[in-house]
C-alpha positions as a printed NumPy array, in Angstrom:
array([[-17.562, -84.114, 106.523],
       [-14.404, -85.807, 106.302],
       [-13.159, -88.385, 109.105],
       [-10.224, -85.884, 109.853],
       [-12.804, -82.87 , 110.678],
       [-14.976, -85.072, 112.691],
       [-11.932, -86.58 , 114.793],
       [-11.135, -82.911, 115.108],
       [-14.917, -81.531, 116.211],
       [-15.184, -84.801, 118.896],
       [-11.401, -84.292, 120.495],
       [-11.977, -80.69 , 120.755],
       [-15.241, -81.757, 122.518],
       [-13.7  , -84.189, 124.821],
       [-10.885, -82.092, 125.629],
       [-13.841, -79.175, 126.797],
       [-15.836, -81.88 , 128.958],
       [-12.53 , -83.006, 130.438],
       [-11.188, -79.973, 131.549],
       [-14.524, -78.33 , 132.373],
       [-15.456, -81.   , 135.319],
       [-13.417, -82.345, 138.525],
       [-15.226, -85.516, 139.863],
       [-18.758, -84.628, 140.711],
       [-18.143, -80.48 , 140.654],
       [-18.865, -79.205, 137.316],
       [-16.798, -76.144, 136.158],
       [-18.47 , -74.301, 133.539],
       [-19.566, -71.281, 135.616],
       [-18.338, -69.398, 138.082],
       [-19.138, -70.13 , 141.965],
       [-19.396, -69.984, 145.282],
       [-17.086, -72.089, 147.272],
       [-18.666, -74.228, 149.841],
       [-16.176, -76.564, 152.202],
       [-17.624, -79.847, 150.393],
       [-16.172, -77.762, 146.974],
       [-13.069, -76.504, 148.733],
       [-12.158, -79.844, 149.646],
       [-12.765, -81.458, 146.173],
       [-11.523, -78.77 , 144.199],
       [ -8.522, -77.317, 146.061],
       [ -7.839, -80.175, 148.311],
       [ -5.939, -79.184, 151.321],
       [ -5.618, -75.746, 150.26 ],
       [ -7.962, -74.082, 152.665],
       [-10.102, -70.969, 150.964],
       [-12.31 , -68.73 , 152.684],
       [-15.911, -69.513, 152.987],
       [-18.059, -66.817, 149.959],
       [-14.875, -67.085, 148.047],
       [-15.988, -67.463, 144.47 ],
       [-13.857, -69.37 , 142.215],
       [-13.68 , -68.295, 138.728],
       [-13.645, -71.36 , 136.64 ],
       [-13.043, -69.938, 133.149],
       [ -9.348, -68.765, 134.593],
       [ -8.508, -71.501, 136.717],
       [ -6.942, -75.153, 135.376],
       [ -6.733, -77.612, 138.25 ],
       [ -5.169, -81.25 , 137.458],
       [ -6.157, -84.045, 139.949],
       [ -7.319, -83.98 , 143.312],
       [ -6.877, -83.913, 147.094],
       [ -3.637, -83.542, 148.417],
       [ -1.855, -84.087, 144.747],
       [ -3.804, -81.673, 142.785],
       [ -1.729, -79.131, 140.696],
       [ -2.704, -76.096, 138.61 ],
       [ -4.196, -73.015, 139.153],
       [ -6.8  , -71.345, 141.17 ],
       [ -8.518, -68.12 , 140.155],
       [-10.658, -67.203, 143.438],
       [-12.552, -63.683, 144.251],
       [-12.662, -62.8  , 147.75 ],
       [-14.575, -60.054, 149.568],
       [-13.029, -57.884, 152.148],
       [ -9.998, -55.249, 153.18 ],
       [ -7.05 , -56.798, 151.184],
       [ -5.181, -56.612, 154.894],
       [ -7.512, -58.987, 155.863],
       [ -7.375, -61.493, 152.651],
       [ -3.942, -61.347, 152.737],
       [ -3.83 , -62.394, 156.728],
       [ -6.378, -65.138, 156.332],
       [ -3.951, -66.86 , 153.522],
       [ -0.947, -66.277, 156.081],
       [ -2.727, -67.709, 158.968],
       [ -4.669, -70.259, 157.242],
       [ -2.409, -72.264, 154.944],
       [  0.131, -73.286, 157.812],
       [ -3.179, -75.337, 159.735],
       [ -3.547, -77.08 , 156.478],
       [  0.567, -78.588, 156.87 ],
       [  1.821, -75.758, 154.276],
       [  4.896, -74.16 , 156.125],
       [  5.154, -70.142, 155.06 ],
       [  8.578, -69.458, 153.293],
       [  7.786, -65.976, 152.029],
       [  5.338, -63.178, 151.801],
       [  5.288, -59.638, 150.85 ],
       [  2.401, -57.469, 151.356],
       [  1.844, -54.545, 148.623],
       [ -0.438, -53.51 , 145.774],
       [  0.301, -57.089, 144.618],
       [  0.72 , -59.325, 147.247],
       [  2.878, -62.843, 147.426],
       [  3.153, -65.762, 149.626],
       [  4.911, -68.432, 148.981],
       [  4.325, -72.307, 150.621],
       [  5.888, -75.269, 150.994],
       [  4.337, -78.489, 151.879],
       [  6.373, -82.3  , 151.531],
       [  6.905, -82.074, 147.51 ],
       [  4.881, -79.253, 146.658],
       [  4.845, -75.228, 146.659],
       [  2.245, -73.052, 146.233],
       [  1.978, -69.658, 145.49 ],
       [ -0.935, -67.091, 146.8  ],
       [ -0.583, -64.421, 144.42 ],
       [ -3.406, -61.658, 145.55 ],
       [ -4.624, -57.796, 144.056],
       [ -7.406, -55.555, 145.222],
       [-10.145, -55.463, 142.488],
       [-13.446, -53.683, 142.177],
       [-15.878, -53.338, 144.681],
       [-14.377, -54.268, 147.542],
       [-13.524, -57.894, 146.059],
       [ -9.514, -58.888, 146.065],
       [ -8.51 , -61.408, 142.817],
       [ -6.303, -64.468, 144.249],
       [ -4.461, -66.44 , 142.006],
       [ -3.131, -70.073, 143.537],
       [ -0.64 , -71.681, 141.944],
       [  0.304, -75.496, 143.282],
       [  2.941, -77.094, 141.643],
       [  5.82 , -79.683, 142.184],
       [  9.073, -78.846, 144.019],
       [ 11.914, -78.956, 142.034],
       [ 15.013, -80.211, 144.195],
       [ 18.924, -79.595, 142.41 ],
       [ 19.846, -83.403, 141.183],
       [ 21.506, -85.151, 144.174],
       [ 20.378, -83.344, 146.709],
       [ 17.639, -84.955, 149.152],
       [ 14.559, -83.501, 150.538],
       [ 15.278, -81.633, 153.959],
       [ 14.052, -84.561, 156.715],
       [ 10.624, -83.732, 158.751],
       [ 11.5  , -83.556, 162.851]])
């Protein structure tokens, strides 16, 4: 093999272990969130305890409070109810609601210091609702400040 195809075979490979583990919570399979893997995965994004993250659509770049990325989470029950416990939820984690729309596809939107995140939720199969979490940085206009915390 040539040193090009075997720089190739062991980036690919380190590129696959990197994204596929998050400090000491390996993400090759799907599972079931408990609040030690909340925490370390989604930081202080609060999820609801049987939710089952799906770790072959989610990407999640650093940790605690300045993680980024996205969350792919299943979650049992009436989509009324899913959607309510994201409403209610976020805000005692310090995210401050901006907007939400309840419908076939449902939307909230959070802000929290420099960051927004996005709770994108559907009703699936079998009584199980797919969530979609994106976190990302604000972006503020050039020369404008961030609004000032009473």
């Amino acid at each position: 093999m040539s040193s090009f195809k075997i720089l190739l075979v062991l980036s690919a490979a380190l590129v696959t272990f990197g994204c596929a583990s998050t400090g000491n919570v390996q993400l090759g399979a799907d599972s079931t969130v408990t609040e030690a893997t909340a925490k370390q995965i989604a930081g202080d994004v609060p999820l609801p305890q049987g939710a089952v993250i799906r770790q072959q659509d989610s990407l999640v770049m650093g940790s605690g409070t300045a993680w980024t990325g996205r969350l792919s989470v299943t979650v049992s029950g009436e989509p009324q109810q899913v959607f309510a416990w994201f409403r209610d939820g976020l805000p005692g984690a310090g995210w401050t609601l901006t907007s939400s729309s309840f419908s076939k596809l449902s939307l909230l939107t959070f802000t929290k210091a420099d960051r927004i995140a996005n709770v994108q939720m559907q009703a699936g199969s079998f009584g199980a609702n797919d969530v979609l979490i994106t976190v990302a940085p604000a972006v503020r206009p050039t020369g404008i400040a961030p609004a000032s915390r009473p």
